[in-house]
N, C-alpha and C positions, 0 to 999 in steps of 0.2 A: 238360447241355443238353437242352432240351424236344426231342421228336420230332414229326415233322409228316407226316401223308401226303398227299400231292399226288396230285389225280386231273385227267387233261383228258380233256372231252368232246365230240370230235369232232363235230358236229352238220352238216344238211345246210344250215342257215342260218349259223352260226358254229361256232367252236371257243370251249370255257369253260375256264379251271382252277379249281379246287377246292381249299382249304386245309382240313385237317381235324386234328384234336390228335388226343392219345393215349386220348382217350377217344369216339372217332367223331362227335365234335361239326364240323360246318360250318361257319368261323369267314371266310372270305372270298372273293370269289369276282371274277373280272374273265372279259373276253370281247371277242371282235372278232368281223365278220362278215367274211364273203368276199363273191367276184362271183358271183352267179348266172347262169351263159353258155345264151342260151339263140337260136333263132335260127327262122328261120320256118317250116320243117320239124317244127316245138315240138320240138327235142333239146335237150337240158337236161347241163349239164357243169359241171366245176366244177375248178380251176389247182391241182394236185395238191404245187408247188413255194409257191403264196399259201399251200394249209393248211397244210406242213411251217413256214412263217414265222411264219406268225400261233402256229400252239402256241408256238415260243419266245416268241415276245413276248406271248404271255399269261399262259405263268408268271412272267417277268421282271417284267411289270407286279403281278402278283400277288402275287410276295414283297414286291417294291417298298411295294406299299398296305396290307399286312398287315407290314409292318416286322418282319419277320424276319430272322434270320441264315439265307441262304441255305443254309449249312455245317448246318442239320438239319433238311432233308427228308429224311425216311428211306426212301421210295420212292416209286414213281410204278406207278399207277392209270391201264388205258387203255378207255374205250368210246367207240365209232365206229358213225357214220351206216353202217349195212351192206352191203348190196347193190351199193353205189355201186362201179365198178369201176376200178382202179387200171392201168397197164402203163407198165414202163420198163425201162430198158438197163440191164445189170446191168457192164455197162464205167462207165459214163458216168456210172449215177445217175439219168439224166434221166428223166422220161414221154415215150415217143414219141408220148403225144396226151393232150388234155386226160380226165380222169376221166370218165367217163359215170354220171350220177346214176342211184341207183336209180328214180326217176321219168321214166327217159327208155326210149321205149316203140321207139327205132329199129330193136332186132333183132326186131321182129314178127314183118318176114316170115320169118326163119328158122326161128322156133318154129313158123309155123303149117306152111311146108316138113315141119317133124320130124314137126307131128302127122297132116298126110296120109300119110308116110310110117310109120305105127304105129307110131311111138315113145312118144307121151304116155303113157300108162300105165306103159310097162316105167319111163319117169323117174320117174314118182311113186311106184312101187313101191318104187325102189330110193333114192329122197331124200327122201319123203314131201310133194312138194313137185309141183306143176302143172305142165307145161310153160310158163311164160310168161318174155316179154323183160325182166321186171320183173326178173330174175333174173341173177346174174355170167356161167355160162355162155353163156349169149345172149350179152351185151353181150362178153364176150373174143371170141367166136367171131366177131362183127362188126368188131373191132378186127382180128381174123389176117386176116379176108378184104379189109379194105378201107382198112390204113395199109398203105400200101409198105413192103414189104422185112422186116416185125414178124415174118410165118410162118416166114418161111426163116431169120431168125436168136432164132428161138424154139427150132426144132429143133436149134439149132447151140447148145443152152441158155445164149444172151448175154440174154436175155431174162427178164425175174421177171413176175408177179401177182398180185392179191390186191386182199383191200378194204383199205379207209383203216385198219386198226389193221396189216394187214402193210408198207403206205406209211409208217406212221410208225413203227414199230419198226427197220425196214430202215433209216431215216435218223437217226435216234436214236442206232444203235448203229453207224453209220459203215459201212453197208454189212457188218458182223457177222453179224445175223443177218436171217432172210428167215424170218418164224415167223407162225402165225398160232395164234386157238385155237379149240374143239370149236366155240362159238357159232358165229362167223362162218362156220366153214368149211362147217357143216349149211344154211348160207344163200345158197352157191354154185353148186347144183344139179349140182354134181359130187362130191359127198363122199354117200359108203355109210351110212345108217343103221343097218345090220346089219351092216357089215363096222368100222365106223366106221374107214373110209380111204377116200382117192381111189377113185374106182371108173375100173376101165379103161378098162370098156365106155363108161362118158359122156365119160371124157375121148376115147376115137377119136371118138368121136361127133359131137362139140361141135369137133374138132381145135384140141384144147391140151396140148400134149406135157408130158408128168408133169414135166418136169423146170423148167418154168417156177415152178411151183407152192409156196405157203409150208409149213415143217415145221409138224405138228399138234402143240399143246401143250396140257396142261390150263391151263385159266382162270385156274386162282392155279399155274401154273407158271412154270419159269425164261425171262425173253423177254430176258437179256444186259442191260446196264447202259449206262446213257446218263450223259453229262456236260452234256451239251445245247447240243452243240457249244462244249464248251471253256470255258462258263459256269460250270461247278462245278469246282471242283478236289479234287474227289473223286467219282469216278461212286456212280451211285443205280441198285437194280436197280428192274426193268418186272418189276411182276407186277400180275394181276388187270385182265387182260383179256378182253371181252365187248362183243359189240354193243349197242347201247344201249337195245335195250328188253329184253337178256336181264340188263343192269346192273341195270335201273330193277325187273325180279322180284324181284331178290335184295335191291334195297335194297328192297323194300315190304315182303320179309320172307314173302312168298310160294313159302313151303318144301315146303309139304305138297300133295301131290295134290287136288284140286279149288280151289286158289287162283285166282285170277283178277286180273288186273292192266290197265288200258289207259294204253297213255302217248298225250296229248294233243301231239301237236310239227307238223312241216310236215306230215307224211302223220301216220298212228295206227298203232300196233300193237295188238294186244289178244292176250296171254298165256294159258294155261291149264297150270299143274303139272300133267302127271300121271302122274308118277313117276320109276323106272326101266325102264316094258316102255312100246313105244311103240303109240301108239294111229293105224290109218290110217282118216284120214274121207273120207265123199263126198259130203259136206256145205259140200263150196267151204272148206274149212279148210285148213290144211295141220300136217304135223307137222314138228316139229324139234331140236333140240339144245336144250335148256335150257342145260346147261353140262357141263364136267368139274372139278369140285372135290371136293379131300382123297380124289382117287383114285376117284368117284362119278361116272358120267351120270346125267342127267335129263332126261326128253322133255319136252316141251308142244308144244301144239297152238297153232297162232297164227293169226290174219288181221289181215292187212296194207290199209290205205287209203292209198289216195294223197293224196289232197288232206282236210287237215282244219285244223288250222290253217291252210296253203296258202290257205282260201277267205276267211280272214280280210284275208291279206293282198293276193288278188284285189280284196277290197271296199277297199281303202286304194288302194294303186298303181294300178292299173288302172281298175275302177270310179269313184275317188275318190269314192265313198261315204262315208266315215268320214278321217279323219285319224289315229285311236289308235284301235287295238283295244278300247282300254279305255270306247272311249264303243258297244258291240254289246248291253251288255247292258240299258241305258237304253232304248236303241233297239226292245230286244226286247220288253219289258216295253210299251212305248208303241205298237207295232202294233196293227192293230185284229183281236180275239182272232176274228173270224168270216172274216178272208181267208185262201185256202185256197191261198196262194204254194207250191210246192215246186221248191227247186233244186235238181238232182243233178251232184254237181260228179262229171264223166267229163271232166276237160281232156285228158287222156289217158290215158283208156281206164277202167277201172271194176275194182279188185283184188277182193278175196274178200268175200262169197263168190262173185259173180257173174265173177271172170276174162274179161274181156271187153277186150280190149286195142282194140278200133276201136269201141269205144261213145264218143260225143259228147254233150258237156256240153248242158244245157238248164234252162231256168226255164219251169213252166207251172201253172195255174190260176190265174191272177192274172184279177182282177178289176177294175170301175171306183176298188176303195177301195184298190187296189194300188199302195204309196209306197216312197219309200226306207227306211223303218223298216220295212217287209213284207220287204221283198227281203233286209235286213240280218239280220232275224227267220230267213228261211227259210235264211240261210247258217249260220245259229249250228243250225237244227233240223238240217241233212241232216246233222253231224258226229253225233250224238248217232244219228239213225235210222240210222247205217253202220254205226256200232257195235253199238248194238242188233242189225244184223242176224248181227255175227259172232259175238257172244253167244250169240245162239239157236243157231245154228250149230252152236256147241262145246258146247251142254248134249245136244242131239241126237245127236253123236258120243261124246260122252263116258258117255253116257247116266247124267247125275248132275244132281242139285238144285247151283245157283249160291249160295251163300248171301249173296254181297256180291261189289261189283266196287269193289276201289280204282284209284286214280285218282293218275296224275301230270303233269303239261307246265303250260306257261304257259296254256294257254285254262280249264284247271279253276278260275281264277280268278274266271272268271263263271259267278255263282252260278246266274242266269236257266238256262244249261246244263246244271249240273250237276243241277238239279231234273227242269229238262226230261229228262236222263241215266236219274233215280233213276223218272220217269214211265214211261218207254220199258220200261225195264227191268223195272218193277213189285219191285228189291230195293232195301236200302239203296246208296250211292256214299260208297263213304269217300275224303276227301281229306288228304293229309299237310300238317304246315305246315311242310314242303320242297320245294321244286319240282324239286332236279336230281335225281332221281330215281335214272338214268342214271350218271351222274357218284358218289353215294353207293354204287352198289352195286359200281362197280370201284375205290373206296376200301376197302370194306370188306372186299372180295375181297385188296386189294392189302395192307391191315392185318392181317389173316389167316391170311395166309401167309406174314408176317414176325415172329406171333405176338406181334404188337405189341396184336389185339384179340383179345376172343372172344366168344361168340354173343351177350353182353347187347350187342351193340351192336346188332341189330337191335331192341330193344325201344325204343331212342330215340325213332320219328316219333311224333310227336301228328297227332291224326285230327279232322277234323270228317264229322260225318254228313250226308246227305240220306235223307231217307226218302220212300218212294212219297206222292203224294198225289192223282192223276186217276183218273177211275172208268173201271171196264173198257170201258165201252163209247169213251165218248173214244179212250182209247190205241188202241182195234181201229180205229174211224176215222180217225185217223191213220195208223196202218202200213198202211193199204189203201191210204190216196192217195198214202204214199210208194212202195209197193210198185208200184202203175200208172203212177208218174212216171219207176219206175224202167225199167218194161217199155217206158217211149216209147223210150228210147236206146240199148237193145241191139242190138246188129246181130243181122241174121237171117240 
């Protein structure tokens, strides 16, 4: 019988599964979205019992549409929307409250409480990581102060946590196991980059009692076996798990020290290999866990955006500007090339390098010739000028030449972008002609470690290029107006 690897990719828009044979091929794929809960306060959540549902019935529909014999998937592949924080009763199962997205900025005031208090620093020292709410520790530590009864039967360890990959392993494996791995857990702001363990000091800190907490395992480690609720009549082990932009390095195949990676999805991430010794910036960057695989860490450097695709789907829903994404690049193309629009999408708050969590969105230099194909223009440009900025960023910390930045998510499909991308940047933009990014790299992780694949499976993606084409002074004219548009929204 054929073997199959199954990956799902938890996303902060939907959940995907992934089918892939025994030779790292991508043969099919299904998905469902969730609710995005969001309410006038702008918190932002997401029904932690819809995503454990939707993954089953996205593999169900999956085997379904790829007409397979259920009976040979050989394992299951997990990357997860990160940050996003999870809490439930470890009696019951249940979430004592909806998930709070990684985009949901509510524990501000607690971070900024920490960083009057001189904490900032010693956290970033010892996570590599800012003090901001963008982050799990905040959001648990809002969750202990402000659902009833969660502190005091945390301490009485009835209580679990974790991001969405220890949410669904915990449910997977019937309440087995409570495991998380190196990626996500360096993304908590409670786990030690030099100790790599829980750090005490953050968890008194943050008041989350160790014992709530998921076991650390490597990435292509053991995470116990699912049947998926009863569906298989034979369980399948979980290995090859990672967050989803630490998936989306490993599936681009960005192994070596100075690689560079951005995934394009709701918010952006943008990756940087560099190595096994970790590098700290102060460059608005952050450092982190690459992963733990075949008994190996690896740092990079990362910065995180909030809204990038997100601003796509501001101009559809909200705006009703566009009806499909897919009519932004027409649009772009057709703006009149001398309006000088800049949008900075801060809907809440503004990530790296600028960490500015009360910075407020705005659109300005708009002029009389200023239409909805400007405004459409300037949403598709500020995703590209973010990036750019964290790019620069990490050549500065790293202090190393970029040679190429590859590229993954659904918006790399617009081409008008990804030129505008390869402008900004002034190197080539490679695109693979795969899009789950994410999703192939905790396949490959999970193939790997059941030594079903081995390293020629990374040479599979085919790439298209973009190469610079604006002259230098254009591009410095640009990054100034972005740069001034950005200085209008900063809090002071």
């Amino acid at each position: 019988m054929a073997k199959y690897v199954l990956s799902v990719d938890q996303s902060t828009q939907g959940t995907k599964a992934l089918l892939f044979d025994d030779q790292g091929a991508l043969l099919c794929r299904t998905d469902k979205a969730h609710r995005q809960i969001t309410n006038a306060h702008g918190w932002v959540e997401h029904d932690p019992e819809e995503i454990y549902a939707n993954t089953l019935q996205v593999i169900r529909d999956l085997v379904e549409k790829a007409d397979i014999d259920k009976e040979a998937l050989a394992v299951l592949g997990i990357s997860n929307q990160r940050e996003t924080s999870v809490c439930w009763d470890r009696e019951t199962g249940k979430p004592v409250c909806n998930a709070i997205v990684w985009q949901c900025a509510r524990a501000a005031a607690i971070c900024e409480n920490m960083e009057r208090e001189g904490y900032g620093e010693k956290v970033r020292q010892k996570t590599g990581i800012r003090l901001s709410p963008y982050f799990p520790a905040a959001k648990l530590s809002w969750v202990f102060r402000n659902v009833k009864g969660t502190a005091e039967r945390a301490r009485e360890g009835k209580i679990a946590v974790g991001t969405v990959d220890s949410w669904l392993i915990y449910r997977l494996t019937g309440g087995k196991r409570h495991q998380t791995d190196y990626s996500n857990a360096s993304r908590t702001q409670l786990f030690n980059l030099k100790t790599l363990s829980w750090d005490p000091e953050l968890l008194a800190l943050f008041g989350i009692p160790h014992e709530c907490l998921a076991k650390v395992t490597d990435s292509d480690g053991d995470f116990g076996e699912t049947d998926l609720d009863g569906w298989l009549e034979k369980p399948i082990p979980i290995r090859g798990v990672l967050g989803d932009s630490h998936g989306a390095l490993l599936g681009q195949g960005c192994l070596e020290p100075g690689m560079v990676k951005a995934t394009y999805g709701t918010g952006s991430s943008i990756m940087m290999n560099i190595g096994e010794e970790p590098v700290f910036s102060g460059s608005g960057v952050v450092t982190s866990l690459a992963w733990k695989l075949r008994g190996k860490i690896n740092y990079v450097l990362e910065g995180n955006i909030n809204y990038t695709g997100a601003v796509i789907t501001w101009l559809k829903d909200d705006l009703k500007l566009i009806d499909h994404p897919g009519e932004t690049e027409a649009m772009a193309r057709a703006a009149a090339k001398e309006d000088t629009t800049y949008l900075v999408p801060a809907f809440s708050g503004l990530g790296a390098p600028y960490w500015d969590s009360r910075a407020k969105a705005c659109i300005s230099g708009m002029t009389r010739v200023t239409g909805k194909n400007e405004v459409v223009r300037a949403a598709l440009d500020c995703i590209a000028y973010q990036i750019t900025d964290i790019v620069t960023a990490m050549k500065k910390s790293a202090r190393t030449t970029i040679s190429e930045l590859r590229v993954d998510g659904g918006p790399t499909r617009n081409a008008y972008l990804m030129q505008f991308q390869s402008d900004l940047l002034n190197i080539p933009v490679q695109v693979p002609d795969q899009e789950e990014l994410s999703g192939i790299g905790a396949a490959y992780a999970a193939g790997l470690s059941i030594g079903l694949y081995n390293d020629q499976v990374f040479t599979r993606l085919k790439r298209t290029g973009y190469q610079p084409e604006m002259s230098a002074s254009e591009r410095k004219s640009k990054l100034d107006g972005w740069h001034e548009a950005v200085d209008m929204v900063r809090s002071r």
